[in-house]
VEXMI-704082 format. One line per 8 residues: number of its first residue (from 1); their letters; for each residue x, y, z of C-alpha. Coordinates in Angstrom, 3 decimals. Layout:
BEGIN
NUM	A	X:Y:Z  ...
# end
This chain:
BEGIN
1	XXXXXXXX	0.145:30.817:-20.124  -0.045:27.580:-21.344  4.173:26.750:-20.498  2.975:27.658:-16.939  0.086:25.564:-17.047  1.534:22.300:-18.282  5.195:22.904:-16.039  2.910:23.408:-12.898
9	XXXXXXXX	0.430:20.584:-13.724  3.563:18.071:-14.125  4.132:19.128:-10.674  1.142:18.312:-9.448  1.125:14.583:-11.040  4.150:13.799:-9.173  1.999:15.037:-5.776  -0.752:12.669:-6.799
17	XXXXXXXX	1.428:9.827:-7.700  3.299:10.006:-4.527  -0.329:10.585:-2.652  -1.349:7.716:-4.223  1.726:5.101:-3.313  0.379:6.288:0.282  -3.127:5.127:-0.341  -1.968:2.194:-1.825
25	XXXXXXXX	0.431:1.067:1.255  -2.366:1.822:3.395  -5.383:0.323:1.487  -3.361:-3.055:1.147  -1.697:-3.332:4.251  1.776:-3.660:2.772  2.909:-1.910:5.799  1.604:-2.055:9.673
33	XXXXXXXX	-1.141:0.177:10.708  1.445:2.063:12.911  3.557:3.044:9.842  1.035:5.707:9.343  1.616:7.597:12.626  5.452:7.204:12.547  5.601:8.730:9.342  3.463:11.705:10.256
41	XXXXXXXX	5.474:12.036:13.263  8.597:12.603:11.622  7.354:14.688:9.153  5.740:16.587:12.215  8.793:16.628:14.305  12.160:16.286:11.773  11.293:16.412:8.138  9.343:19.862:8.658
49	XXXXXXXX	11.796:21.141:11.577  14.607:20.532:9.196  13.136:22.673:5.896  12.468:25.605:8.375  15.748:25.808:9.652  17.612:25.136:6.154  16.330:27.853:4.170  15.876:30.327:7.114
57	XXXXXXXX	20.126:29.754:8.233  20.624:29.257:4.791  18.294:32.635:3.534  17.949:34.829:6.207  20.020:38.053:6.522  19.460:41.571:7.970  19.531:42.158:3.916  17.347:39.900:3.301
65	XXXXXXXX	14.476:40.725:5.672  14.241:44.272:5.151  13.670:43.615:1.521  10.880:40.799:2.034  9.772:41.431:5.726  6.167:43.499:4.329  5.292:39.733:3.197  4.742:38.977:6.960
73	XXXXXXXX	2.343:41.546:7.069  0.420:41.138:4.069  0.243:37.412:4.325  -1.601:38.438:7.833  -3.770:41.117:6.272  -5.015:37.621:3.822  -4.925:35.514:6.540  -7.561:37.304:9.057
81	XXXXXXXX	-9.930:38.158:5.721  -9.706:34.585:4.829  -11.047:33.758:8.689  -13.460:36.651:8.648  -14.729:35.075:5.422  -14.567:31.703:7.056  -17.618:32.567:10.057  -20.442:33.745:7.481
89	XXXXXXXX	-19.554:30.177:4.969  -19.530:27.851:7.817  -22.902:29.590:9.092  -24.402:28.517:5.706  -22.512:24.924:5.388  -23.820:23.918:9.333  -26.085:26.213:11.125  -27.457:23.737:13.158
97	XXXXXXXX	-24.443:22.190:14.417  -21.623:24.352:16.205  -18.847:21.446:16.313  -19.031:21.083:12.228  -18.697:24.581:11.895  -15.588:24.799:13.425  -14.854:22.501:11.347  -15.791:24.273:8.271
105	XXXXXXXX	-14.125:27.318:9.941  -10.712:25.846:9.625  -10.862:24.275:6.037  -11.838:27.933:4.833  -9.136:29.558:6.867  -5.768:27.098:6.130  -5.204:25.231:3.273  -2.725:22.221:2.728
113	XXXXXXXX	-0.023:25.435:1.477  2.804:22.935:3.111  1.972:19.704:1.287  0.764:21.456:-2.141  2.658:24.765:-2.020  5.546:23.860:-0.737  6.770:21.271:-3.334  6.055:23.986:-6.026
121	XXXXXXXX	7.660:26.697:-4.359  10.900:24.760:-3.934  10.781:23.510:-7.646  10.395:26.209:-9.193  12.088:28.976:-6.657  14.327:27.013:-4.691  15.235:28.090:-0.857  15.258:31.457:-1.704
129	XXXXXXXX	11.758:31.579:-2.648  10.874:29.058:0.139  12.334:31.765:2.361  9.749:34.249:1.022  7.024:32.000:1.285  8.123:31.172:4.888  7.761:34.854:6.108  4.453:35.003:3.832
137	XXXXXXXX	2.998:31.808:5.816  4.615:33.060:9.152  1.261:34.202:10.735  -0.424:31.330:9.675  1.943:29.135:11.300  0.998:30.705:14.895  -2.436:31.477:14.078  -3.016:27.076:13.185
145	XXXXXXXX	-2.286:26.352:16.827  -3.900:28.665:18.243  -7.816:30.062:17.026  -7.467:26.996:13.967  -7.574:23.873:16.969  -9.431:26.068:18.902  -12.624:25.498:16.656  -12.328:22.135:16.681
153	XXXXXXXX	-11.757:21.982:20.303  -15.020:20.037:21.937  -16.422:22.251:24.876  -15.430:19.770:27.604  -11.801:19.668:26.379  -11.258:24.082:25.719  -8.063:25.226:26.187  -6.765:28.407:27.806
161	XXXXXXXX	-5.579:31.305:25.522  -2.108:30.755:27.613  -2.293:26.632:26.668  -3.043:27.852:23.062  -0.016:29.952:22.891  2.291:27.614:24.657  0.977:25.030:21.699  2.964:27.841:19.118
169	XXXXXXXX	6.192:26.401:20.689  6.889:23.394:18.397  9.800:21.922:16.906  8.757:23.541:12.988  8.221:27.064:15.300  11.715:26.605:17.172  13.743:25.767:13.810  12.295:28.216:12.426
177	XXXXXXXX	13.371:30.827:15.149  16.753:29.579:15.468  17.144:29.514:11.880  16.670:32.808:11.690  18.892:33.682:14.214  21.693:31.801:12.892  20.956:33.090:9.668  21.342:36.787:10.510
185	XXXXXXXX	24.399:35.638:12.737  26.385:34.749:9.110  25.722:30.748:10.216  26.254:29.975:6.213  29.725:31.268:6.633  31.237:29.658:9.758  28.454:26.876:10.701  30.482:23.557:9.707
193	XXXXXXXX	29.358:22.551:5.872  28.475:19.202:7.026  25.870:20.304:9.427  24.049:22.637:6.843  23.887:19.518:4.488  22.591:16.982:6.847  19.917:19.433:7.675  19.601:20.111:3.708
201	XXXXXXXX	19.304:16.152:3.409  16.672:15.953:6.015  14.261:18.813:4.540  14.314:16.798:1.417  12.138:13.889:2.931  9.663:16.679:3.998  7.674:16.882:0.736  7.791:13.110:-0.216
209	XXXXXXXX	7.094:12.445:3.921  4.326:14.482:3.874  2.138:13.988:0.836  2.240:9.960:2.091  1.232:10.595:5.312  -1.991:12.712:3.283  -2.543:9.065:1.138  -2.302:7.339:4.330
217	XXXXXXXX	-5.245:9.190:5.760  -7.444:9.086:3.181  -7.004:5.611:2.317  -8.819:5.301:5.855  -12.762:6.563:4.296  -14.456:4.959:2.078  -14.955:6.270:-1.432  -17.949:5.825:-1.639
225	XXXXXXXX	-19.295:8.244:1.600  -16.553:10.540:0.776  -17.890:11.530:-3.008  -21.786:11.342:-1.472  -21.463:14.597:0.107  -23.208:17.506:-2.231  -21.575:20.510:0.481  -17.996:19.130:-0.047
233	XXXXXXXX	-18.493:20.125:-3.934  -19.192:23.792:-2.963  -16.865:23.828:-0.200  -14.288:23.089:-3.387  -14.621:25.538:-5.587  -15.295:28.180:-3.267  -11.622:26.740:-1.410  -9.716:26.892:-4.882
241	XXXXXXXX	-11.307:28.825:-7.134  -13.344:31.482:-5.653  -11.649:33.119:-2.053  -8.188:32.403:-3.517  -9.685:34.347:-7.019  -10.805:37.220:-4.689  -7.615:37.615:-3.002  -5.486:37.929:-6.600
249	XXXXXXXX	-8.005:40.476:-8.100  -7.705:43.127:-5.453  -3.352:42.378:-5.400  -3.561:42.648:-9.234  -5.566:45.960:-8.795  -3.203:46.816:-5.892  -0.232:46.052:-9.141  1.457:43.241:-6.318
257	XXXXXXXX	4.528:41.584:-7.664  3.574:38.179:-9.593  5.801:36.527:-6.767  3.112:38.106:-4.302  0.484:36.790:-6.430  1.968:33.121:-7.148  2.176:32.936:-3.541  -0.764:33.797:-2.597
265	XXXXXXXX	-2.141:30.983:-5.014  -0.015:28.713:-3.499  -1.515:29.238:-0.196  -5.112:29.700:-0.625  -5.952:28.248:-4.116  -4.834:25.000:-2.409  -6.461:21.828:-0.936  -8.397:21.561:2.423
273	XXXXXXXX	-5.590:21.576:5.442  -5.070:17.839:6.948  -5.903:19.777:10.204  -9.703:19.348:9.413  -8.928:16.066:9.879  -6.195:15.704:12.369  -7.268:17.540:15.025  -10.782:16.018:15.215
281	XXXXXXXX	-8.982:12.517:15.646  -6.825:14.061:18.023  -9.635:14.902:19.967  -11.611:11.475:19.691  -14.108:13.208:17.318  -15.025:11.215:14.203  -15.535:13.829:11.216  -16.337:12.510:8.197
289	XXXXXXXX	-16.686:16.012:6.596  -12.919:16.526:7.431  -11.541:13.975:5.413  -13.905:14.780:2.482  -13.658:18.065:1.914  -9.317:17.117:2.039  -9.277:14.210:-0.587  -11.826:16.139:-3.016
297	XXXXXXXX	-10.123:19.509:-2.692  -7.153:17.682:-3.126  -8.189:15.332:-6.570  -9.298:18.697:-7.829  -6.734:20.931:-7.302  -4.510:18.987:-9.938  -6.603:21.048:-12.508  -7.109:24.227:-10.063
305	XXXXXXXX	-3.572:24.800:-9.033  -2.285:24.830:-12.649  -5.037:27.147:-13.842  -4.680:29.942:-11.013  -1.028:29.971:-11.767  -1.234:30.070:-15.666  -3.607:33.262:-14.193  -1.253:35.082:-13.009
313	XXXX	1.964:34.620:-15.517  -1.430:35.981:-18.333  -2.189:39.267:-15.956  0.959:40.130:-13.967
# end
């Protein structure tokens, strides 16, 4: 337990230090203000594209999907609980105001599994077990763009079920697609070497992209609102400690696989999603609560992330 604790906590200095260099960039305006939404954008549109398609043409075989295709389905089974769960919380958090608890809605529904899980997945798994966690995150993928930005939607500016759908077709959706497609086609075999590793080059920035772009955001709110908030405490450990500690004891009673189990801490026992936070801006709606439930989810899960995986290498 404690090998797992310490391997997976080093991991999780390296995502504060490299949060950190964001904030830093940010806070002292080494770089222009525009810097930030470049950087997200290429994360958003190449960076992310690029990981999905690697280690889906890279992973993905007929083989390959018969043996791990049930993790689509049980990552959905945990995905809708974690929603249903997410409509009585928010009730307590806001029920006085409808727009916060959509917001509170989302931040109990998807984590930040791409910033946090990811890097720990490749680390310690490599594309194989990104592939896994890929198919385990599949739903959630679809399910973001869809009912997530729906509840921060404001009413004047509600989208069509058809709209939401048609936002499902993105560039990380479409690589991830073709990558499968290319994958079962034997792409490894005959695609040209050099166009798997410039794709394999690419997915590397993702990670290092991403967890900036998170510094760069928070270095936006001021400390001192950010830590005032009592709710964003609860909101914490109920985000890393207690729905993600719910989920593992009924897969440990079910006897799941410790890769089952790791995974599901990697997705749930994880920081606040940057979509709390994102698609309020993207909507012209200041929320404050957003950005604090992200940074202090995110300072604590350095402890929290460690801990639920030391967890599950004790039990499984």
């Amino acid at each position: 337990m404690l090998t797992a604790f310490v391997s997976t906590f080093e991991q999780m200095i390296r995502v504060l230090i490299v949060i950190a260099f964001g904030y830093i960039l940010n806070k002292t305006h080494a770089v222009p203000k525009s810097a930030e939404s470049v950087l997200s954008k290429l994360v958003t549109l190449l960076f992310a594209p690029a990981l999905s398609f690697y280690s889906f043409a890279v992973e993905c075989q007929i083989s390959s999907l018969v043996a791990f295709g049930h993790l689509i389905l049980i990552g959905l089974v945990l995905r809708l609980s974690s929603i249903g769960i997410s409509y009585p919380l928010a009730k307590l958090f806001c029920p006085n105001d409808k727009y916060h608890r959509g917001v509170y809605r989302y931040a109990f529904s998807f984590p930040n599994s791409g910033a946090f899980g990811t890097p720990l997945i490749l680390a310690f798994f490599g594309t194989s077990g990104l592939f896994q966690f890929s198919l385990f995150q599949f739903t959630a993928t679809l399910l973001t763009y869809t009912w997530g930005a729906s509840q921060m939607e404001p009413e004047h500016k509600k989208a069509t079920i058809w709209r939401r759908l048609v936002k499902c077709i993105n560039p990380n959706t479409v690589a991830m697609f073709s990558g499968m497609l290319l994958g079962i086609l034997g792409a490894k075999t005959w695609m040209p070497s050099i166009v798997l590793t410039t794709f394999k080059d690419l997915s590397t920035c993702y990670v290092m992209g991403g967890l900036l772009v998170i510094g760069f955001t928070l270095a936006d709110y001021s400390f001192k609102e950010i830590f005032s908030n009592w709710k964003v405490y609860i909101f914490t450990v109920l985000r890393l400690f207690v729905i993600p500690g719910v989920f593992l004891a009924v897969l440990l009673l079910c006897g799941a696989p410790e890769m089952i189990c790791i995974m599901t801490v990697l997705a749930y026992a994880v920081p606040c999603g940057m979509g709390a936070v994102i698609f309020p801006a993207f909507y012209g709606v200041e929320c404050e609560d957003g950005a604090q439930m992200v940074l202090i989810s995110s300072l604590a899960s350095i402890i929290t992330i460690p801990l639920m995986w030391s967890l599950v290498t004790l039990f499984v």
